[in-house]
C-alpha positions in Angstrom: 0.0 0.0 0.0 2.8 2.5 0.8 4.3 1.5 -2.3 1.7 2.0 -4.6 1.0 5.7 -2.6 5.2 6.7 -3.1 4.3 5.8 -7.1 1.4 8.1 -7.5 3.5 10.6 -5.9 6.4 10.4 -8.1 4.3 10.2 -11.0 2.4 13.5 -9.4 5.9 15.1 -9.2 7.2 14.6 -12.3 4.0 15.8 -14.2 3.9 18.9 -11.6 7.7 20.0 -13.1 7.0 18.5 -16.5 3.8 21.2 -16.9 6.2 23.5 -15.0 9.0 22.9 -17.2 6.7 23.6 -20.4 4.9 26.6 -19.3 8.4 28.3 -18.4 9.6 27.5 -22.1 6.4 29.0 -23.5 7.1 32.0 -21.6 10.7 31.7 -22.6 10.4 31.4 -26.2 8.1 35.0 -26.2 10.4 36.7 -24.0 12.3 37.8 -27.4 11.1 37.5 -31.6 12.1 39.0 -34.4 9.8 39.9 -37.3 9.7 40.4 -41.0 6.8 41.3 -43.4 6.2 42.1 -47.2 2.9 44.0 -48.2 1.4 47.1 -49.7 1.3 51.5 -48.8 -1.4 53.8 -49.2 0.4 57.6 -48.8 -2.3 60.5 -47.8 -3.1 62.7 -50.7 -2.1 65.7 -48.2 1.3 64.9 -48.1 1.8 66.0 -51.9 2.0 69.7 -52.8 -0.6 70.0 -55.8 -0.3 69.0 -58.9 1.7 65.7 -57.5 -0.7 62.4 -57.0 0.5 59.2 -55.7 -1.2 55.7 -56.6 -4.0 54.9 -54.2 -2.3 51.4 -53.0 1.6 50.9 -54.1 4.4 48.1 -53.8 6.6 47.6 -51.8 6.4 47.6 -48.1 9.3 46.0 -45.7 9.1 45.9 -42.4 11.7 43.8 -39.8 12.9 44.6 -36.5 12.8 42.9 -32.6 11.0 42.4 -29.9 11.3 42.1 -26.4 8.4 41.1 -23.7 9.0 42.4 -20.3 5.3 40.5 -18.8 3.2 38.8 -20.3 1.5 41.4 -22.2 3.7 44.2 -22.1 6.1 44.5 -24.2 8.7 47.1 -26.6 10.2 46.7 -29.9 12.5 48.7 -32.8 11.8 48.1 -36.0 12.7 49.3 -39.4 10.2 50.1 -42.6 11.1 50.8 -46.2 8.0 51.6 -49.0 8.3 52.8 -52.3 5.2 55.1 -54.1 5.0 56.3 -57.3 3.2 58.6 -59.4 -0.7 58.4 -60.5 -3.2 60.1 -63.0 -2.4 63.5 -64.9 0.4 64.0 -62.3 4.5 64.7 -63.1 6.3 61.0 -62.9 7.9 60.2 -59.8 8.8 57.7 -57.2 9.4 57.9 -53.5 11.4 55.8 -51.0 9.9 56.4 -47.5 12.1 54.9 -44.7 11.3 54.7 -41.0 12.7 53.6 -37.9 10.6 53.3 -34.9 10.8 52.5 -31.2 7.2 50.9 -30.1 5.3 50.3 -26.8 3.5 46.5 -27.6 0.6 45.1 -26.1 -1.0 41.6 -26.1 -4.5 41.5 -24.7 -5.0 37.8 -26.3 -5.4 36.2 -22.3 -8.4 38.5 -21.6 -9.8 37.7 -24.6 -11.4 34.5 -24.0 -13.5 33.6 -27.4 -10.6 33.7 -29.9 -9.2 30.2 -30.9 -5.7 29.0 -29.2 -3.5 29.3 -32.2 -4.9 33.4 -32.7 -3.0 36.3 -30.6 -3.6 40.2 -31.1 -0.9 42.1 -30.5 -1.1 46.3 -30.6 1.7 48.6 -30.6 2.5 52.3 -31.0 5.2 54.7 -30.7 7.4 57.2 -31.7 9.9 57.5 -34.5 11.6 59.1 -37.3 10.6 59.0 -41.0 13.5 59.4 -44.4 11.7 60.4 -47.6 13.9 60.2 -50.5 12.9 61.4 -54.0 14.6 59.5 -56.8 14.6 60.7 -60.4 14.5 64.6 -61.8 13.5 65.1 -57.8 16.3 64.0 -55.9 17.7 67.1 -54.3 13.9 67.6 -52.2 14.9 64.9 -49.5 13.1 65.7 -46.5 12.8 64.0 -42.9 10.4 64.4 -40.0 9.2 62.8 -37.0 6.5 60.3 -37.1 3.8 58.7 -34.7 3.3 55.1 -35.6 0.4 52.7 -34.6 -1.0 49.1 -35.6 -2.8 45.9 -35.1 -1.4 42.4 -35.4 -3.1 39.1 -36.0 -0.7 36.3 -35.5 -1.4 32.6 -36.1 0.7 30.0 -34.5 2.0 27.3 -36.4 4.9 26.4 -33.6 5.3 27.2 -30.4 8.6 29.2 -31.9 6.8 30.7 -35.1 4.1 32.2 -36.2 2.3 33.6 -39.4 1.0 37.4 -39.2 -0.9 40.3 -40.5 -0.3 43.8 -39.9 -2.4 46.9 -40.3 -0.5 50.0 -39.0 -0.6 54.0 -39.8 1.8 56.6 -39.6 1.4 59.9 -38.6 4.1 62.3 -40.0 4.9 65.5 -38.4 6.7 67.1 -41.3 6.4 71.0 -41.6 5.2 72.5 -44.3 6.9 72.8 -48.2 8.2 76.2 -48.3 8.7 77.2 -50.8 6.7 74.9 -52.2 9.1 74.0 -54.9 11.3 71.7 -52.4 7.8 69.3 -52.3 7.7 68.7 -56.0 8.1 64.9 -56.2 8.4 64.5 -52.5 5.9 63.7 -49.6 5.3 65.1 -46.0 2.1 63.3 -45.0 0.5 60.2 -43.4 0.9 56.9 -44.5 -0.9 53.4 -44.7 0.5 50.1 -44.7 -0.4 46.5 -44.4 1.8 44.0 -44.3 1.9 40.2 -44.0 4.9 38.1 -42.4 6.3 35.4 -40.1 7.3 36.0 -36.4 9.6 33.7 -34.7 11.2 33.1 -31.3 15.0 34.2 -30.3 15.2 32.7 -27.3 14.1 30.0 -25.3 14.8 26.2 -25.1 16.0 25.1 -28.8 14.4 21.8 -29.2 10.6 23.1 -27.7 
């Protein structure tokens, strides 16, 4: 009889540190991720001095950077953004390359959402950053650079406990000054900007073989 009882209490022990022992790896594994993602801009109309119209919904977008989890739902991460527009309609040809950099406050309200399926997380984030618009063609000389206010939604869809599959839907505030004159804004953009983006996430650190 004491036998039997010392058995169920090993067996008790080891699944008490083997559920330990995985739920420590899960939190492991988020603790830090890196991130990359190809999709598709939408530049504000109000960014262009007039005469100058962008495409409603250009290629491409790039983002990448890192992220690191402090709790459970709070989290920061830097990352880097590269889009190209171009011109539309009756307006003078040119293209833009519209590079960011951005430090972001990230937040994962998945646990206290209780209807969404296990393999869905949501994940918002927002912060400041910097914005480097670079004319290319007959504009090149009206470079301009501003600070930016940057804000988005994540869907992510596990396929590992290490990796996931996600969608991004952010927008960028600019905070660029006015063209003046307003020849320096010919072929050049000050405004807002859309993206959406689609990508893979995947774990830095953690236990290798999870």
């Amino acid at each position: 009889m004491i036998s039997k009882f010392k058995t169920q209490k090993y067996k008790l022990l080891i699944a008490a540190l083997l559920i330990s022992s995985f739920s420590f790896a899960q939190r492991d594994t988020n603790k830090w991720k890196a991130q990359i993602a190809l999709g598709v801009n939408s530049p504000s109309q109000s960014g262009f001095v007039e005469g100058f119209e962008s495409k409603s919904m250009n290629f491409p977008t790039i983002n990448a950077g890192f992220q690191r989890m402090f709790k459970p739902q709070f989290g920061a991460k830097l990352d880097f953004g590269f889009n190209r527009f171009s011109s539309d309609g009756d307006s003078p040809d040119f293209k833009v390359n519209y590079t960011r950099l951005n430090a972001q406050f990230v937040y994962d309200p998945t646990e206290l959402i209780t209807f969404l399926p296990e393999q869905i997380r949501l994940v918002a984030h927002v912060g400041p950053g910097y914005t480097f618009v670079k004319p290319l063609g007959d504009y090149s000389n009206n470079k301009v650079s501003f600070l930016n206010v940057m804000a988005g939604l994540e869907i992510h869809y596990g396929l590992t406990q290490r990796m996931s599959l996600y969608t991004d839907v952010s927008y960028i505030l600019g905070l660029g000054k006015d063209f003046d004159p307003v020849i320096d804004g010919f072929g050049s953009f000050n405004g807002n900007l859309l993206t959406i983006t689609f990508g893979i996430t995947f774990s830095l650190s953690g236990c290798q073989y999870c």
